[in-house]
C-alpha positions in Angstrom: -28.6 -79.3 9.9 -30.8 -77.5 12.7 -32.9 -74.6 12.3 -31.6 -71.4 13.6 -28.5 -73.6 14.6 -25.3 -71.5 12.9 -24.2 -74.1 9.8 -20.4 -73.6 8.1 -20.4 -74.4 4.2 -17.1 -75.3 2.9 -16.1 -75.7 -0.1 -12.8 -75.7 -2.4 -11.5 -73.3 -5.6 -9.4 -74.8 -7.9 -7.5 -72.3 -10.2 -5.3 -72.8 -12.9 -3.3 -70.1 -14.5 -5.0 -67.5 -12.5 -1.6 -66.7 -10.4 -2.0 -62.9 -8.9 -5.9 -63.0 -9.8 -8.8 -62.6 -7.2 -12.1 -63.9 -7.7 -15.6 -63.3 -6.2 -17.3 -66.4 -4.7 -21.2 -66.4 -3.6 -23.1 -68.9 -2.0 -26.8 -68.6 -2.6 -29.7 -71.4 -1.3 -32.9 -72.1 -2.7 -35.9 -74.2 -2.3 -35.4 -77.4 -4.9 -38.5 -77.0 -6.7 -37.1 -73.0 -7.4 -35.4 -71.7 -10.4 -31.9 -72.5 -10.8 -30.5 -69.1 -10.6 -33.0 -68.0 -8.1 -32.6 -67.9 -4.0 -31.2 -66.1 -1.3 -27.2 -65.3 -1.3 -25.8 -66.2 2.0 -22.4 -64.7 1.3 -19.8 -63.1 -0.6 -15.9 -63.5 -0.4 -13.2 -62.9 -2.4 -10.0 -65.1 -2.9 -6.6 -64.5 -4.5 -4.5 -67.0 -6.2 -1.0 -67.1 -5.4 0.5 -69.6 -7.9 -0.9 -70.8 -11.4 -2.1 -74.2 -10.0 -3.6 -74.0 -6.5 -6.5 -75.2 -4.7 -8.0 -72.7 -1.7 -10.3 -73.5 1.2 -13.4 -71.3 1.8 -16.1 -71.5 4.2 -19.5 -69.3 4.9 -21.8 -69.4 7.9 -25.3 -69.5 7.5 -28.4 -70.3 9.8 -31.7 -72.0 8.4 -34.5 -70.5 9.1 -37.1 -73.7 8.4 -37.1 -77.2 8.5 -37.4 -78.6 4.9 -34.9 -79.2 2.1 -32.7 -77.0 0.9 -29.8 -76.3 -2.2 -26.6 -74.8 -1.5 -25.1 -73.2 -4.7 -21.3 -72.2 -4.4 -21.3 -69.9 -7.5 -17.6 -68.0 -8.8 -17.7 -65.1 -10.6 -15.0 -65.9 -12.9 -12.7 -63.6 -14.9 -14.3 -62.9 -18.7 -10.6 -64.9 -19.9 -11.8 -67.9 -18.1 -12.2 -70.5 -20.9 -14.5 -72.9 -19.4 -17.8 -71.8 -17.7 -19.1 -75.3 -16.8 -17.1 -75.5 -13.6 -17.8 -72.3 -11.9 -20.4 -73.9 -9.9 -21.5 -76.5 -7.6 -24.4 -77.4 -5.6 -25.4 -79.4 -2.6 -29.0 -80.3 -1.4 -29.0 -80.3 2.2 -32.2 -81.5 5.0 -33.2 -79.0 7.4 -34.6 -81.0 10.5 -36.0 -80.9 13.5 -34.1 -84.1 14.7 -34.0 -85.4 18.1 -29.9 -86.3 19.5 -30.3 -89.3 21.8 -27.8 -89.3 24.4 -27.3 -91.9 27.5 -25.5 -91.0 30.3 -23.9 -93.8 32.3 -21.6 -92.9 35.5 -20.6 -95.0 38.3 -21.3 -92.4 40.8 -22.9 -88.8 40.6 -19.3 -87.0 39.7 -19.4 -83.1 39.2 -18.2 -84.2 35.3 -21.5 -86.2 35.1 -23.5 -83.4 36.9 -21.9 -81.1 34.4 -22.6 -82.7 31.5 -26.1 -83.8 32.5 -27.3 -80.4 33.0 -25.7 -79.0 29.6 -27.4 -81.7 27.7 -31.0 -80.9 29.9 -30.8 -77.3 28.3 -29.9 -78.1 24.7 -33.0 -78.2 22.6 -31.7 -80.6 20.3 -30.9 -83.6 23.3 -32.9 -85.7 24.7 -30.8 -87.2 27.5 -31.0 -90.5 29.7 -29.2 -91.9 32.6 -28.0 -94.5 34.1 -26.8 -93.5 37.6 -24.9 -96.9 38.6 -24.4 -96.4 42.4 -28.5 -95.1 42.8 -30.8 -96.7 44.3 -34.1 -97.4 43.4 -36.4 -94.2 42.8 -34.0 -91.7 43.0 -34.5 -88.4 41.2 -32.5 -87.0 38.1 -33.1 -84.1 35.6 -33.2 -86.6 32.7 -35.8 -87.6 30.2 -35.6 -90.9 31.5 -34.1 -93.2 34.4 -32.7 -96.3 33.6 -31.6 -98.8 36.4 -29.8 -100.9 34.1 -27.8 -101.1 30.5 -30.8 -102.1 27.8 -31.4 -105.6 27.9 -33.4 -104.6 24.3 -31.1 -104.4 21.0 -33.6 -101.7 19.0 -34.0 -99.6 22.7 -30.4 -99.4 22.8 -30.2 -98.6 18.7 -32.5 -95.6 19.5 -29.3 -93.9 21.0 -27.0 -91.4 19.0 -24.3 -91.3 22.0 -23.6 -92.6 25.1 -20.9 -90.8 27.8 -19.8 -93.4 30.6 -17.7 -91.8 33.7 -15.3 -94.7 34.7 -17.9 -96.3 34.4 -18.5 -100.4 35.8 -18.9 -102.6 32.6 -18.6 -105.9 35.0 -22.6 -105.0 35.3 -23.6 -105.7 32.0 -24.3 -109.4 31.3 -22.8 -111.2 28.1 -25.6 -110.0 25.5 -25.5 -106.7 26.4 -21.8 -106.2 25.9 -22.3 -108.0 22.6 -25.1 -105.1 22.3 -22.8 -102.3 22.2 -19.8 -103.7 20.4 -22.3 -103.9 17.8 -24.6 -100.7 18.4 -20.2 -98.8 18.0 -19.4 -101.3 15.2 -23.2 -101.4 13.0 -25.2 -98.9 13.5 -21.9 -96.5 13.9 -22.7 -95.2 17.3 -20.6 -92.4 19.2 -18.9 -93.5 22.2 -17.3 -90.9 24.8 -15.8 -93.1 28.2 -13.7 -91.2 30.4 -11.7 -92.7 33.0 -11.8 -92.9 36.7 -10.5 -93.7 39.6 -12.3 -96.5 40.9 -13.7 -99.0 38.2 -11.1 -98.1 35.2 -8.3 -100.3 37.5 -10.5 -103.5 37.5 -13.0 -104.3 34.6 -9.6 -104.3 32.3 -8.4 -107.5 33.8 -12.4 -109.3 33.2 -11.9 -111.4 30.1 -15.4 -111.3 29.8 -15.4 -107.7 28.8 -12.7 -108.2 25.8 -15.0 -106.6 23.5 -15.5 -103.3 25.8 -11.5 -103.3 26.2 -11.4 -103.5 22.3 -13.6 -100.4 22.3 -11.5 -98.2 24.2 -8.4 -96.1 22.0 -5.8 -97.3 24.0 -4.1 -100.3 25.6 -4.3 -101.5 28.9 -1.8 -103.1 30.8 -3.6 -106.7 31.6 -1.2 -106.9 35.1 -1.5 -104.1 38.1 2.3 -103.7 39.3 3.6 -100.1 40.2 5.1 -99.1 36.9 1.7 -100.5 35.4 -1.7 -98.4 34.8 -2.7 -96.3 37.9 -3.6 -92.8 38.5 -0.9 -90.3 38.0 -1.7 -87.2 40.6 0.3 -83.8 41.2 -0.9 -81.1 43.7 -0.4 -78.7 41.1 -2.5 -78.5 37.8 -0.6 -79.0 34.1 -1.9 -78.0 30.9 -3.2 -80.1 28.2 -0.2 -81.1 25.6 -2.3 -81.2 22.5 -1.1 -82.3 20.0 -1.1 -81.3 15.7 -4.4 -83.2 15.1 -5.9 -82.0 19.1 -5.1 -78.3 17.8 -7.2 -79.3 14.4 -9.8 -81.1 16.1 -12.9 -78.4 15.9 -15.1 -80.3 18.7 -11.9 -79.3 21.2 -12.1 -75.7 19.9 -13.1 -72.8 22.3 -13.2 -70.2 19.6 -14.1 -70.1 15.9 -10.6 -71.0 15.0 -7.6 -73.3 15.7 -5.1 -70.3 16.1 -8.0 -68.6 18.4 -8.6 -72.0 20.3 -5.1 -72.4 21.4 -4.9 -68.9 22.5 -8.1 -69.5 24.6 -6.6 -73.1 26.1 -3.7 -71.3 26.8 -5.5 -69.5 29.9 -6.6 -72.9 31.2 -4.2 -73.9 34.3 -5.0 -77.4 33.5 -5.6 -80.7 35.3 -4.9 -82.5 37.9 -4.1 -86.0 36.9 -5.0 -88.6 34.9 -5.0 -92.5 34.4 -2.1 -93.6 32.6 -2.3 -96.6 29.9 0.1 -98.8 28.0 0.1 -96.3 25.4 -2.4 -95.8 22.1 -3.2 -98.6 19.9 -2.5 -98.6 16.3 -4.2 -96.3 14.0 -5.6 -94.6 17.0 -5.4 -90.4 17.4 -3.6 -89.0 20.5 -5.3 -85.5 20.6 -3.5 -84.5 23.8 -0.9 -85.6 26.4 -1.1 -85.0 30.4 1.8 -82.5 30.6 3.3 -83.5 34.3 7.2 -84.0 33.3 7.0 -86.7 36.7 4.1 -88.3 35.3 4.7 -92.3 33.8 8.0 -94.0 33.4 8.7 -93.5 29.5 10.1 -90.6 26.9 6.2 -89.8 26.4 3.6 -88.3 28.8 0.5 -90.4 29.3 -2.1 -89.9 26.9 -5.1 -87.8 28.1 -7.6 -87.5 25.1 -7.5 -90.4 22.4 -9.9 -91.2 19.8 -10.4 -93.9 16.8 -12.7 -95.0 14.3 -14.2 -98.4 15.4 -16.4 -100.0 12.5 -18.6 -97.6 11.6 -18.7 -95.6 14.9 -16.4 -93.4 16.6 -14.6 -93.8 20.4 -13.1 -91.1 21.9 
């Protein structure tokens, strides 16, 4: 975790035979070297059990102050019947750090998404943030840590990165080796990898068989043909709303409030968008977090998918 960065502890209470009961849980921290029943409580809440065997969610916010190390102890105060005492508390040692995220920014073209996104990430204190403006030419200027003018041609330069966003981007410019680079840097070293799809490279790299391993990347299938009931960009003149679905609504890096029932309420104000690019559909095992709501978008039962995500290797494509 980051210093004065808000931090939610969760943890779970298992009670048996404590139907109609509420209990007091606190969570205290402390240095490691301190006294075990020493430190500073973070919170206090109180919980009621509803059935004689039941297992209830709890969660308290807390911001470090200093870098260093740190234990978490979840302590409940249990009733005086309670015939076990060994199990009315837990602890956790977390790190407090000053840590660096290493992000690389790839776009095709200087999009107001990729404008955006760059300027968030210039005024997070915690990013460092590089780019790779495709269409640029030669000394141009960017608000970035660093310029690159091409994917890295070094395995360890591109290992240094935590996440890399690429809008619709061109893969057809990286060279055998470095696609091999960040199959691997996904599949190894479990990078994060956020592509969003555009109009005017997402219809062409697909069909390269020299890019099979990017394709393999990506959440969802492709149709390896371009027809006119194939992949294409699905337009209206009117915005639609996001169709999230079950796991989209649970998803907390979607949420614009502190909870699921407060996100929706807050994406409920949101017109929506104006199109998308429609796929085959997701591949197995992947996550459909939300669907492009047009009713006269696509030619099946299902809208096109929108947001998608899966686990590849160790690393994580959304």
């Amino acid at each position: 975790v980051y210093p004065e960065d808000r931090t939610t502890v969760r943890g779970l209470i298992h009670g048996e035979g404590f139907a109609g009961r509420t209990v007091e849980v606190e969570l205290f921290a402390r240095e490691p070297d301190a006294p075990k029943d020493s430190g500073d409580r973070i919170g206090r809440e109180q919980i009621t059990f509803l059935t004689d065997a039941e297992v209830l969610p709890i969660e308290f916010d807390f911001e470090p102050a200093e870098v260093g190390r740190l234990v978490l102890d979840l302590r409940v105060a249990a009733p005086t019947d309670d015939q076990y005492a060994g199990d009315n508390r837990r602890e956790a040692e977390i790190e407090v750090v000053e840590a660096q995220t290493r992000v690389l920014l790839i776009s095709s073209g200087p999009t107001r998404d990729y404008r955006f996104l760059r300027n968030q990430l210039r005024r997070d204190v915690h990013a460092t943030v590089d780019v790779w403006l495709q269409s640029a030419p030669p000394g141009i200027s960017q608000d970035a840590d660093q310029i690159l003018h091409e994917f890295p041609q070094d395995k360890d330069v591109l290992y240094d990165y935590d996440c890399i966003v690429a809008f619709d981007p061109d893969w057809s410019l990286l060279d055998a080796a470095q696609v091999d680079f960040l199959e691997s840097w996904v599949a190894e070293e479990a990078g994060g990898l956020i592509v969003v799809a555009g109009p005017i490279h997402t219809s062409v790299w697909p069909q390269n068989p020299e890019l099979n391993k990017i394709r393999a990347l990506y959440p969802v299938e492709f149709q390896r043909r371009l027809t006119l009931l194939d992949d294409g960009l699905y337009g209206s003149s009117e915005p639609w709303p996001i169709d999230f679905s079950r796991e989209g609504e649970q998803s907390e890096f979607l949420w614009l409030a502190d909870s699921a029932s407060e996100s929706k309420s807050s994406w409920s104000d949101f017109k929506g968008v104006y199109g998308c690019y429609a796929v085959k559909g997701p591949k197995p095992g992947a996550r459909v977090l939300g669907r492009y709501s047009d009713p006269d978008a696509g030619f099946s039962e299902e809208r096109p998918v929108y947001i998608a995500e899966h686990f590849y290797g160790g690393g994580r494509v959304l």
